[in-house]
C-alpha positions in Angstrom: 49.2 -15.8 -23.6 52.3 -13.5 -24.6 52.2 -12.4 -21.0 52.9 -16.1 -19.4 55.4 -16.8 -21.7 57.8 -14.9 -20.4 60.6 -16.2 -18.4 61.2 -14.8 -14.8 63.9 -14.9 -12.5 63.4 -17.7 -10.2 63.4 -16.7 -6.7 64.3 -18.8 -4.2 62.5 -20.4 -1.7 62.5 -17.9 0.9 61.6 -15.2 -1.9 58.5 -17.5 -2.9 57.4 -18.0 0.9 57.6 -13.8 1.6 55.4 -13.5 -2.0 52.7 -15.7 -1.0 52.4 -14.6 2.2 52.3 -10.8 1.2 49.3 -12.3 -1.1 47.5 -13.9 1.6 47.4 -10.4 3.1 46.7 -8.5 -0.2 43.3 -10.1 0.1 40.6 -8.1 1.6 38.9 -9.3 5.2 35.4 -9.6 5.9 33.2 -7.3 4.7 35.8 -5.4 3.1 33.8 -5.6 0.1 30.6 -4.3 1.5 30.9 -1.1 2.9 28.0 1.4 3.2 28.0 3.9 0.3 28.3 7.1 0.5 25.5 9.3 1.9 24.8 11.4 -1.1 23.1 8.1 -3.3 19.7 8.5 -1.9 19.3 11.7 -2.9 20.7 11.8 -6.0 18.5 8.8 -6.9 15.9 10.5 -5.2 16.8 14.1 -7.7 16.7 11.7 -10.5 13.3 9.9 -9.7 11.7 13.7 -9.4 13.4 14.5 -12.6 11.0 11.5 -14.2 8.0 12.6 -13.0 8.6 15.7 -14.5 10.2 15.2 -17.8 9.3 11.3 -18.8 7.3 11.3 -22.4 4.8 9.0 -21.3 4.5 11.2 -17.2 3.8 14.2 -19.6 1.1 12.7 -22.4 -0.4 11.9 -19.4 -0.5 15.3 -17.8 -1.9 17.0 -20.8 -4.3 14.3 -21.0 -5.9 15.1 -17.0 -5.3 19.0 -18.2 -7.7 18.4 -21.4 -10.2 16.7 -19.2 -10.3 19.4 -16.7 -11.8 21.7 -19.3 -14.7 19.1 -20.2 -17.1 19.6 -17.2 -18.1 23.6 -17.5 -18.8 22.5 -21.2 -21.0 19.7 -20.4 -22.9 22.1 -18.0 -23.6 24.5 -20.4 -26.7 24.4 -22.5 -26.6 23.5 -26.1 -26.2 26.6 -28.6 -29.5 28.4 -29.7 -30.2 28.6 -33.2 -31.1 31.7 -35.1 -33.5 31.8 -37.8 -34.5 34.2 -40.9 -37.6 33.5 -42.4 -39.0 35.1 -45.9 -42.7 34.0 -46.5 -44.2 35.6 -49.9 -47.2 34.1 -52.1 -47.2 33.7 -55.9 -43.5 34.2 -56.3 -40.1 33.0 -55.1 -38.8 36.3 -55.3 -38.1 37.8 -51.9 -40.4 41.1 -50.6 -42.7 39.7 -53.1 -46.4 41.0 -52.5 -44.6 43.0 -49.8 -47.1 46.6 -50.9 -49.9 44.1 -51.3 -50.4 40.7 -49.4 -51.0 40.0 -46.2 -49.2 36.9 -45.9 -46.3 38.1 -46.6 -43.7 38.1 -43.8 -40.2 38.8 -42.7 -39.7 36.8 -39.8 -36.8 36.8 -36.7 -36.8 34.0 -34.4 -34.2 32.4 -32.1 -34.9 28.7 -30.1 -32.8 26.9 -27.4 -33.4 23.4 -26.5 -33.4 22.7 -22.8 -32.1 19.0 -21.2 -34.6 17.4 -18.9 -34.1 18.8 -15.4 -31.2 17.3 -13.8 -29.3 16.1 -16.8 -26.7 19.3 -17.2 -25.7 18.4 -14.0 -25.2 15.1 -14.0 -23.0 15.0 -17.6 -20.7 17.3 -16.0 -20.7 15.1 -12.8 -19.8 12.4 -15.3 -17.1 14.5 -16.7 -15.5 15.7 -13.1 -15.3 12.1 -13.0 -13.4 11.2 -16.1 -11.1 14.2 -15.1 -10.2 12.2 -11.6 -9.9 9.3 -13.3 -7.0 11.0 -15.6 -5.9 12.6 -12.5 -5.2 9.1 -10.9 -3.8 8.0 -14.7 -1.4 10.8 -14.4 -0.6 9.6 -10.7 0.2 6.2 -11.5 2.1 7.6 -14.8 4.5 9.2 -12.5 4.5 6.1 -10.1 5.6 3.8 -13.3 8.7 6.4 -14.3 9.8 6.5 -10.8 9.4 2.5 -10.7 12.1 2.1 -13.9 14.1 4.5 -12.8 15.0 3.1 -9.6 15.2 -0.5 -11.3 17.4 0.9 -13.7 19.0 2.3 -11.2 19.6 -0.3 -9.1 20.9 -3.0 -12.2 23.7 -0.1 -13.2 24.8 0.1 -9.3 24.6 -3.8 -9.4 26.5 -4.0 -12.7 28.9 -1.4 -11.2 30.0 -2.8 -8.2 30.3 -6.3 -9.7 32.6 -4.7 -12.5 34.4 -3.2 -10.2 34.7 -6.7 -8.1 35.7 -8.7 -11.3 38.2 -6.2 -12.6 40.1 -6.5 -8.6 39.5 -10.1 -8.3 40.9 -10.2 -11.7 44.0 -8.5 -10.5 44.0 -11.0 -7.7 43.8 -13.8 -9.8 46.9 -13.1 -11.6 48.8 -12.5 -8.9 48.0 -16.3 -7.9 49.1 -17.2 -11.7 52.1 -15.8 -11.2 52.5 -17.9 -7.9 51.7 -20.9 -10.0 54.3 -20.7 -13.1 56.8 -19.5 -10.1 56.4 -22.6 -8.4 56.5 -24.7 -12.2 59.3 -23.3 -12.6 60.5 -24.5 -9.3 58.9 -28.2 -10.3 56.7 -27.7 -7.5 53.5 -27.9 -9.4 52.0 -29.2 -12.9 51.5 -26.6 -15.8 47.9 -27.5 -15.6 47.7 -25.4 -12.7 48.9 -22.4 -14.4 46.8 -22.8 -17.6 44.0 -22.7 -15.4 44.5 -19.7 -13.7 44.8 -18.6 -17.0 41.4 -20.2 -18.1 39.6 -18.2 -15.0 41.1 -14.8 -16.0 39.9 -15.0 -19.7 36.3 -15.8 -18.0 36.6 -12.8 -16.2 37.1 -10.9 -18.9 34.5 -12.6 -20.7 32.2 -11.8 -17.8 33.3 -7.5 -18.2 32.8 -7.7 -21.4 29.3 -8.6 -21.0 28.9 -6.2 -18.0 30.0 -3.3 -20.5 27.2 -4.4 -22.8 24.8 -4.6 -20.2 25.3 -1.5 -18.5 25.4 0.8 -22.0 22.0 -0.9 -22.3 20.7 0.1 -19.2 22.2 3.7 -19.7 19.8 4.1 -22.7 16.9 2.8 -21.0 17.3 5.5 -18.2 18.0 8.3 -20.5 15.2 7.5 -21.9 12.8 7.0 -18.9 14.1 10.9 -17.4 13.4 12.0 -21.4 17.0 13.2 -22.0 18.8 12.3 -25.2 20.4 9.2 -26.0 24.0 10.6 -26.6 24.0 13.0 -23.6 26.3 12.1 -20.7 26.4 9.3 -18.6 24.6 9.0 -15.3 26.9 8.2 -12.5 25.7 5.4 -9.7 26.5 5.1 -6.9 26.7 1.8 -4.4 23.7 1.4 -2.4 22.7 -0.1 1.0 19.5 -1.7 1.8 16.3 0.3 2.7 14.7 -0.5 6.0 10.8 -0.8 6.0 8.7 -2.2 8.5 5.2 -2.4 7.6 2.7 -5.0 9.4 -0.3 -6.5 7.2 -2.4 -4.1 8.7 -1.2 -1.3 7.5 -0.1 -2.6 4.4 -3.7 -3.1 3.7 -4.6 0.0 5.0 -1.9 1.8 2.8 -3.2 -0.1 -0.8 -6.8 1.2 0.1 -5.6 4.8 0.4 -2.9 5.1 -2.2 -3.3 2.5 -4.6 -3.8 4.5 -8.2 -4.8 1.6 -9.8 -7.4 1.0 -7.2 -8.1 4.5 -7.0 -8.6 4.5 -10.9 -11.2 1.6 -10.5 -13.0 3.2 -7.8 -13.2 6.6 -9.7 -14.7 4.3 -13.0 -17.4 2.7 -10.4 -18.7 6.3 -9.2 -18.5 7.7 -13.3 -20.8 4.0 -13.9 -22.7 4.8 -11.1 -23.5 8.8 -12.4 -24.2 7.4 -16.0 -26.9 4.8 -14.9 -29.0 7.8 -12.6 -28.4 9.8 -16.4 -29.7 6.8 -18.4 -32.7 6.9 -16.1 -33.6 10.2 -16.8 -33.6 9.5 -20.3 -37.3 8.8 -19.9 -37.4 12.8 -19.1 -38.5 14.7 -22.1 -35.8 17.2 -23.3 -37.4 20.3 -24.6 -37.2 23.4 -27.0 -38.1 27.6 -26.2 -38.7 29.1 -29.3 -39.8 32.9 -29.9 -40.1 34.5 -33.1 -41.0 38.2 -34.6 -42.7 38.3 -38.0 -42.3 41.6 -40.2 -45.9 41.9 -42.4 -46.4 44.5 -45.4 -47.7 48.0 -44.6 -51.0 48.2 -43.0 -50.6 45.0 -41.4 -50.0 44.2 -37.8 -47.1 42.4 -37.1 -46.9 39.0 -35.9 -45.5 37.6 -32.2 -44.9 33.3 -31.7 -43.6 31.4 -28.5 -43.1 27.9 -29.6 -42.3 25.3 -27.0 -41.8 21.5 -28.1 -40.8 18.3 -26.2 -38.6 15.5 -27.6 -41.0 12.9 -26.3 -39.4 9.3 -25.5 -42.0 7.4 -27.6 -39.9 4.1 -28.2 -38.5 3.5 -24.9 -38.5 0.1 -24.8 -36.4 0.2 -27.7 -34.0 3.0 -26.5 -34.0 4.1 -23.0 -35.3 1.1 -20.9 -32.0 -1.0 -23.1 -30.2 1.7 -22.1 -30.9 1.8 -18.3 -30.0 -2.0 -18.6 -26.7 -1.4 -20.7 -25.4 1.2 -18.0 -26.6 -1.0 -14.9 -24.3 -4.3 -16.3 -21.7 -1.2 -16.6 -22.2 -0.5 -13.0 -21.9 -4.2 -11.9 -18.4 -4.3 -14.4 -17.0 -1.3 -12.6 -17.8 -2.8 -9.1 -16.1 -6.2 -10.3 -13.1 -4.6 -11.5 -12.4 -2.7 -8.7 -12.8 -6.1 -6.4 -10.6 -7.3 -8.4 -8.4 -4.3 -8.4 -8.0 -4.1 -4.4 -7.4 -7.8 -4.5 -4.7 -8.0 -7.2 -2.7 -4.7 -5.4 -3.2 -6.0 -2.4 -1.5 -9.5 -3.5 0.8 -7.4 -5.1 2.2 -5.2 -2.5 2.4 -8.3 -0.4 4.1 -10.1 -2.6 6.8 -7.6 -2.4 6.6 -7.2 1.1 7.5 -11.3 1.8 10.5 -10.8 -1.1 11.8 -7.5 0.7 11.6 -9.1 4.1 13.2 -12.8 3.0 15.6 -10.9 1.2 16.7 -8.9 4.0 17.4 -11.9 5.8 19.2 -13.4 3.2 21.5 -10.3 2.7 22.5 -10.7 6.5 23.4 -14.7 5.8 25.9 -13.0 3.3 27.2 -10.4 5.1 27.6 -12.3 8.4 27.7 -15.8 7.4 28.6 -16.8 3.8 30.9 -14.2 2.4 33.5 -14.1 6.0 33.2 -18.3 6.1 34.3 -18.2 1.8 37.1 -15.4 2.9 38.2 -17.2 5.4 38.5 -20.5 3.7 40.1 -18.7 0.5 42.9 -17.6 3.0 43.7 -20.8 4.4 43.7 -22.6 0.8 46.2 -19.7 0.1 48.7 -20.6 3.6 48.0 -24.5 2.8 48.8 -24.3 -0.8 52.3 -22.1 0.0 53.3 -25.4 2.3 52.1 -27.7 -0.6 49.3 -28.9 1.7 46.4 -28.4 -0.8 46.0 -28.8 -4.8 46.0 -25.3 -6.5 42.3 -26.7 -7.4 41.5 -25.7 -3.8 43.2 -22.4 -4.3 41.1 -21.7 -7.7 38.1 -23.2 -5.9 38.0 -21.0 -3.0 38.5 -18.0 -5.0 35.8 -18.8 -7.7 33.6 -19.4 -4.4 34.6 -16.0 -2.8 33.5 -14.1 -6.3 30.3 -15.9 -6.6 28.9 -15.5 -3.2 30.0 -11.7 -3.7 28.2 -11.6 -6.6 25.6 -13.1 -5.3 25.6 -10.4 -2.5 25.0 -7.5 -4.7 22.9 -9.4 -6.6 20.3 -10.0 -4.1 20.8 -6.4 -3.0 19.7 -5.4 -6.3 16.8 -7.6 -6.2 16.0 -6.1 -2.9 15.5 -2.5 -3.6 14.1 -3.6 -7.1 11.3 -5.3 -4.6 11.2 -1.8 -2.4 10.6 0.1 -6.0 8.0 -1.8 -6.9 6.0 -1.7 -3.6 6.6 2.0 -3.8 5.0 1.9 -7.1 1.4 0.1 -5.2 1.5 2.5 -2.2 3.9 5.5 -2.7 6.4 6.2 -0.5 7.2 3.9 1.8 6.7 5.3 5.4 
């Protein structure tokens, strides 16, 4: 590199031992790195998880969706359309008002019918229809539920991405201020050149490593435009760093919480009641339906008119072949529905606790970090650092402790990540997390 090719002036040894220790205590203490951000990041995750449910492509569809349903049950109420009729009756010719002066069966004749479902049945099709508008209801709930779900995972990757850009581009920083210790002290014959080409080495990683954060994070930044339904090319949505969310739920009321707000259970149960509504309507298929018809005939002069009430009945003559398979068909229906939403309350209950174990083992693994791991690496990064400026370690150790520092920070935010991803995702079973 252009940069390491340079020749310095070569301090002297007092001038080296003031420069590395003014290194040892450029480098940040414990937890320096893992401050609690800033208040407002909650809510303005929180204004862009609203601005989801209210603007997502797929949170709308299904909105108009429930609203289309909700028109469905006044129509199934509603009795079928009557039918009109015009009759012309004449004898000896086609021609209308033919033998009109001189036949009397001749006609004119006015009628209207209206068929009539078997008692009960109005009633329960738009039963079955209130049904299928909960069931779009609960659609359009767990619609919303899924938007909010990738926007907070989204969400939660670019603060991840974020931070850990931000921690490579410092450590970066770091790391060539130990290079420069290292071709100070080759200059001085104190150490091999290996030592500075592999500083080098571990800064063109880095940069390999932002590179690849760049990438990801303009990836991510088109996958949450598009979950809040804004344009691709519209600004940038500023993260912010994020701390963990406290929960404390027992099984109990984890249980109790998946019964009462799962939409996927709640979409299951809502199916079993509409299965349960079409099987008592399937077995009043062996109900006749019927028709009221009434009809005024115009005659010729001289004739009295004529009057007719017709009344028919669609009578279920092949039952065994229609309704009773039927009544079967919508009773394995039933049993379906009431298997599915078994397995339903089973598979979100696994779910949410699922969740639950990774959000709790998580949390105790964030606290190894911040209490444990991360001060111990720190700490042993700053005594390779005072060893190495008496030539009591290998600048191995040095490059070793500082690779160590970086990963375990990482790893930190990492696992933060992965522990508010795990909160989003029980949100998603249960709703808000109380």
């Amino acid at each position: 590199m252009e940069r390491t090719n340079r020749l310095a002036p070569e301090p002297g040894p007092l001038g080296l031992i003031l420069f590395l220790l003014a290194l040892v205590m450029s480098f940040p203490a414990s937890g320096q790195q893992l401050t609690s951000p800033p208040p407002g990041a909650s809510s303005e995750l929180d204004t862009l998880v609203r601005e989801a449910m209210e603007r997502n492509p797929s949170v709308v569809a299904a909105r108009n969706h429930w609203e289309a349903l909700r028109h469905v049950p006044t129509q199934m109420r509603t009795l079928p359309d009557p039918q009109i009729q015009l009759q012309e009756f004449t004898v000896g010719s086609p021609k209308p008002a033919a033998g009109y002066e001189t036949s009397d069966f001749y006609y004119t004749g006015l009628g209207v019918s209206q068929d009539i479902p078997g008692p009960g049945k109005l009633r329960l099709q738009a039963e079955i229809a209130e049904q299928d508008a909960e069931i779009g209801h609960h659609q359009y709930e767990a619609a919303q539920r899924l938007a909010a779900e990738k926007v907070r995972e989204a969400y939660f990757e670019l603060s991840y991405l974020t931070q850990t850009l931000s921690l490579l581009e410092r450590s970066r920083g770091e790391l060539l201020q130990v290079e420069r210790i290292a071709q100070t002290r080759y200059r001085l014959g104190l150490t091999e050149a290996q030592d500075v080409l592999k500083a080098q080495l571990e800064a063109t990683q880095m940069l390999n490593e932002i590179e690849h954060h760049h990438r990801a994070m303009r990836q991510l930044q088109a996958e949450l435009k598009a979950e809040l339904g804004r344009d691709l090319d519209s600004p940038d949505i500023v993260v912010r760093e994020i701390e963990p969310t406290q929960i404390g739920l027992s099984e109990t009321r984890l249980a109790r919480a998946v019964q009462e707000n799962s939409t996927d259970l709640m979409v299951a149960q809502a199916m079993q009641e509409r299965s349960e509504k079409a099987l008592v309507l399937a077995r009043k298929s062996y109900i006749p339906d019927f028709t009221l018809g009434y009809s005024y005939e115009k005659t010729g002069p001289g004739f009295r008119d004529y009057y007719m009430l017709t009344i028919g009945a669609r009578v279920p003559l092949y039952f065994w072949r229609k309704q009773t398979p039927a009544i079967e068909q919508a009773a394995l229906d039933l049993a379906a529905a009431q298997s599915r939403t078994r397995a339903e309350e089973l598979n979100s209950l696994a779910s949410a606790k699922e969740q639950l174990v990774t959000i709790e083992a998580s949390a105790r693994v964030l606290r190894i970090y911040r209490q444990g791991l991360i001060p111990q690496a720190e700490g042993s990064l700053q005594a390779a650092l005072a060893a190495y400026r008496v030539a009591k370690v290998d600048f191995q150790t040095v490059i070793s402790a500082f690779v160590d520092l970086l990963n375990l920070q990482q790893s930190y935010y990492r696992e933060l990540a992965d522990h508010e991803i795990a909160v989003a995702r029980l949100k998603q079973i249960i709703g808000e997390v109380q």
